[in-house]
FIVO-560236 format. One record per residue (C-alpha): residue number from 1; residue in one letter; x negated, y negated, z. Coordinates in steps of 0.1 Angstrom, whole numbers. Layout:
FIVO-560236
REC   num   residu      c1      c2      c3
REC   NUM        a       X       Y       Z
...
end
This chain:
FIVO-560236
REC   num   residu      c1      c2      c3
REC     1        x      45     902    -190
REC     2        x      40     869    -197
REC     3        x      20     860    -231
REC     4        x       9     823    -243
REC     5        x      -4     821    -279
REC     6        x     -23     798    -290
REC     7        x     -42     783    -327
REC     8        x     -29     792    -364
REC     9        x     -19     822    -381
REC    10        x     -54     831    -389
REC    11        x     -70     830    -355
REC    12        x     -43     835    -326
REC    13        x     -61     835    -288
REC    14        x     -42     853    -266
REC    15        x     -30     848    -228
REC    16        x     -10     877    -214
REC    17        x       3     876    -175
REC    18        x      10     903    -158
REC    19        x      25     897    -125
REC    20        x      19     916     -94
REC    21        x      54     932     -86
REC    22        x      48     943    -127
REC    23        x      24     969    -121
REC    24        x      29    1006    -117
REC    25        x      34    1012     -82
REC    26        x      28    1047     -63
REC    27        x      30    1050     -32
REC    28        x      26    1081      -7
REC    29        x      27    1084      32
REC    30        x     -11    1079      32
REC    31        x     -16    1059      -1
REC    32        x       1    1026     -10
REC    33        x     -16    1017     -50
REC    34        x      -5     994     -82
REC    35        x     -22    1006    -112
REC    36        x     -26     975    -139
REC    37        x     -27    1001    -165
REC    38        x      -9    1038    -177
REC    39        x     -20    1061    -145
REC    40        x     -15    1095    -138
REC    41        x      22    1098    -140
REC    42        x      31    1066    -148
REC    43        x      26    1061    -185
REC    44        x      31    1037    -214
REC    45        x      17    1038    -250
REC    46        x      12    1000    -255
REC    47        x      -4     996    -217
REC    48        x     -33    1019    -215
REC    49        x     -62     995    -214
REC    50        x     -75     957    -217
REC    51        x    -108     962    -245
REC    52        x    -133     983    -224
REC    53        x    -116     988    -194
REC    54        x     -93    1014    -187
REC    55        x     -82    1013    -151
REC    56        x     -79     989    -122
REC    57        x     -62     999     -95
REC    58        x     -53     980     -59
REC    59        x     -54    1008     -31
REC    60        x     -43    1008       5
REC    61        x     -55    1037      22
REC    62        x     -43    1043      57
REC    63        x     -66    1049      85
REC    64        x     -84    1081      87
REC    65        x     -66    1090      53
REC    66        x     -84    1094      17
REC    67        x     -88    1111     -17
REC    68        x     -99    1145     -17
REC    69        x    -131    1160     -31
REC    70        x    -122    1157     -67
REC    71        x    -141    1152    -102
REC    72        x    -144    1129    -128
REC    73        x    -166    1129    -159
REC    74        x    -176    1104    -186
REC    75        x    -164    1072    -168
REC    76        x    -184    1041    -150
REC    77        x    -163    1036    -122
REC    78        x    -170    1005     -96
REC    79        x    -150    1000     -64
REC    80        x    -149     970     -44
REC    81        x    -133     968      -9
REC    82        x    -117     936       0
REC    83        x    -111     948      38
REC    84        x    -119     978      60
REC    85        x    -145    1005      50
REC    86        x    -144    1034      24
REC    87        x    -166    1065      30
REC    88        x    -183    1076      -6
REC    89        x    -194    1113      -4
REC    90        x    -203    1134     -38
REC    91        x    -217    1162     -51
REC    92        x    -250    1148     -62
REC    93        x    -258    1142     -24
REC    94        x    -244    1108     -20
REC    95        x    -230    1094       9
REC    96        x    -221    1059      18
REC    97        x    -202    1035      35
REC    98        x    -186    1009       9
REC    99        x    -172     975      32
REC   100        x    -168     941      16
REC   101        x    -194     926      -3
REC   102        x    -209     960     -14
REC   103        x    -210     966     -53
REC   104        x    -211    1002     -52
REC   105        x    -211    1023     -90
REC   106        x    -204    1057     -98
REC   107        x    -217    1075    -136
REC   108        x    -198    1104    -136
REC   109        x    -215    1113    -166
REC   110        x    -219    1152    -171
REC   111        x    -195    1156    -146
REC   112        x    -192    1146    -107
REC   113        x    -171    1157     -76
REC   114        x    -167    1133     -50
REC   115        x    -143    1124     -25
REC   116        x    -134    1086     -12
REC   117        x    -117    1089      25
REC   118        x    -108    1058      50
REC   119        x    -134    1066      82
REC   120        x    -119    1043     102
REC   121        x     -88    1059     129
REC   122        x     -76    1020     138
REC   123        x     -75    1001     102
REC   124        x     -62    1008      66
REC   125        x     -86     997      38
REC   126        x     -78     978       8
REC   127        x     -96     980     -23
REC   128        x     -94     977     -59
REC   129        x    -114    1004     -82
REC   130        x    -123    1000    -119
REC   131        x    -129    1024    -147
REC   132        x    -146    1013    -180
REC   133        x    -160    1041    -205
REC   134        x    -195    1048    -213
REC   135        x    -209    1037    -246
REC   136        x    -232    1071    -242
REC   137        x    -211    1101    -232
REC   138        x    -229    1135    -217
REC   139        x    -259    1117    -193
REC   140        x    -266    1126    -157
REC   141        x    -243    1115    -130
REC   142        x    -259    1085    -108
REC   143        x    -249    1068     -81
REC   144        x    -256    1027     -69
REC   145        x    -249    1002     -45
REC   146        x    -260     970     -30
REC   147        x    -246     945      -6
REC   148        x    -243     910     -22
REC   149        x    -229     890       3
REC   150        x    -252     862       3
REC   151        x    -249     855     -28
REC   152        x    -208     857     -30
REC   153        x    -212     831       1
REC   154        x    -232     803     -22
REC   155        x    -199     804     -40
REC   156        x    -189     802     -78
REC   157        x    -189     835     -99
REC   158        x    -216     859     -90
REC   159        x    -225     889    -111
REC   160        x    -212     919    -103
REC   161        x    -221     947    -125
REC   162        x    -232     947    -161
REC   163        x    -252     969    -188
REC   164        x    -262     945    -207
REC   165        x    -298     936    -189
REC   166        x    -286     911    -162
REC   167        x    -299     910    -127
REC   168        x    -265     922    -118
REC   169        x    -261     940     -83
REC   170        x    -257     971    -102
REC   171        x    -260     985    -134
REC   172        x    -231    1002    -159
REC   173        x    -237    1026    -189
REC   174        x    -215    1001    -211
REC   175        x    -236     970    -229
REC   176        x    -202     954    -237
REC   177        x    -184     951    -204
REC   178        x    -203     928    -174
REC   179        x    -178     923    -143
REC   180        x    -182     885    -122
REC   181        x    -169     882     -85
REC   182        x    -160     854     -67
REC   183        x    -150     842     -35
REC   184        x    -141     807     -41
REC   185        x    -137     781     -19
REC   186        x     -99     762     -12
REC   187        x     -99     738     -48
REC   188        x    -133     756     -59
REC   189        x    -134     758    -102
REC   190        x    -154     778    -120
REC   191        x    -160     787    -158
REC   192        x    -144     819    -170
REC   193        x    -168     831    -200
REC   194        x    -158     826    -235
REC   195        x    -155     864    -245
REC   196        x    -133     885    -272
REC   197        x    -115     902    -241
REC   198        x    -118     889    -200
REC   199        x     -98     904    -178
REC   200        x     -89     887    -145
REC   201        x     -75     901    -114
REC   202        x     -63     877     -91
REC   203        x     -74     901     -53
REC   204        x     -67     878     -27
REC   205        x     -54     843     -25
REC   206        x     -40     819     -51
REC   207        x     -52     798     -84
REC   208        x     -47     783    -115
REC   209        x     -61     788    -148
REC   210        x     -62     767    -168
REC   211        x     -37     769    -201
REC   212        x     -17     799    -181
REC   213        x     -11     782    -151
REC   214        x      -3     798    -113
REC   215        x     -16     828    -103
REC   216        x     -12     845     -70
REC   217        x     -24     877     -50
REC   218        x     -21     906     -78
REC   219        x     -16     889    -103
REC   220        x     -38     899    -131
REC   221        x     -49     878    -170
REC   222        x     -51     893    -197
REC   223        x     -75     867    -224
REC   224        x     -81     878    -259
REC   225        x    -104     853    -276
REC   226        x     -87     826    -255
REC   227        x    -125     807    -251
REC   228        x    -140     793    -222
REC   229        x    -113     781    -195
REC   230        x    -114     768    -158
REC   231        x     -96     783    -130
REC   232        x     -97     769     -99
REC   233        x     -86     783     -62
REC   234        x     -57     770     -43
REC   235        x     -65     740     -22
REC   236        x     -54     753      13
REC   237        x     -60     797       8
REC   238        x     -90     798     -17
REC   239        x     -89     830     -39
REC   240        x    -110     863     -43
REC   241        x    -112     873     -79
REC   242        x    -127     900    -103
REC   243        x    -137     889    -140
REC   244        x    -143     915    -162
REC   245        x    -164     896    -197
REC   246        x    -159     924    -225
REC   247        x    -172     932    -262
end
């Protein structure tokens, strides 16, 4: 981990790095996954989450391979598949097809079973999945998606999720955390919001942000009160990135 520290004693915004080949790393005969945070085995005290969000994890899931009906409970949970297709099935009588471009939301609320499986017999699928926590535990489970391509294809960051009242492709039971996506263009900048925590993932391509520097595929930015800085995509491969804004 890489940290840059910046202003006086009083008020010190924080920039901390974490390179891809950093993360916890499992990986199975059907499952290849870095966790950017403590996961099921792999465990440390001073790693466990970025302000509201808890996991984010990069999966490859080989073809015709998945996870298992299995539950969850109390946890917003968004996946976003960068290539290939993810099959969504759960006990509320959900079923779905998640492929790129799709913002798709689980509430496990009360409690949900569901299980996440690779349809396809001639591809793997590559995703990353995000957990935040609810800021109301114990509601019904529910279930959302919608396919924003369009709007990722106008370019700059487009919104994602959020729960606090945007016209967001999908909603989240947390009015602190709003997640941004972008698929920028070779030398495209954008903004990143001025926020007490942001979290950026760096999910395909290359950038640079600016007072960090280079950032390439898996790479991941930790900003604590760090303000309002640019990042823009490298000039020849363009990047794909996911922006969590937190309380």
């Amino acid at each position: 981990m890489e940290r840059i520290i910046q202003g006086n004693k009083s008020n010190q915004p924080m920039i901390d790095i974490y390179r891809g080949n950093e993360r916890f790393h499992t990986r199975a005969g059907w499952l290849d996954s870095y966790h950017s945070f403590s996961f099921s085995h792999h465990y440390d005290p001073a790693n466990t989450h970025h302000g509201l969000l808890r996991v984010s994890n990069d999966d490859v899931i080989k073809a015709g391979t998945g996870f298992q009906t299995h539950p969850h409970q109390d946890m917003e949970i968004v996946t976003w598949v960068l290539g290939g297709e993810l099959e969504h099935k759960d006990s509320e009588g959900n079923k779905g097809i998640i492929y790129p471009g799709l913002a798709q939301r689980m509430s496990a609320g009360t409690g949900i079973w569901h299980s996440e499986m690779n349809p396809r017999g001639d591809r793997d699928v590559h995703l990353v999945q995000m957990w935040v926590l609810p800021d109301t535990e114990s509601l019904a489970p529910t279930y959302e998606q919608l396919d924003i391509n369009p709007q990722l294809e106008k370019g700059g960051l487009v919104l994602i999720a959020s729960g606090r009242g945007h016209t967001a492709a999908i909603s989240i039971r947390q009015r602190g955390a709003v997640l941004w996506g972008g698929r920028l263009r070779p030398g495209e900048t954008v903004q990143i919001p001025d926020a007490r925590f942001a979290h950026l993932y760096l999910a395909q391509g290359a950038a640079e942000l600016e007072g960090a520097g280079p950032l390439a595929q898996g790479d991941a930015v930790r900003l604590t009160a760090a303000g309002s800085r640019r990042l823009t995509a490298d000039p020849a491969a363009g990047a794909e990135v996911l922006l969590w804004e937190m309380e």
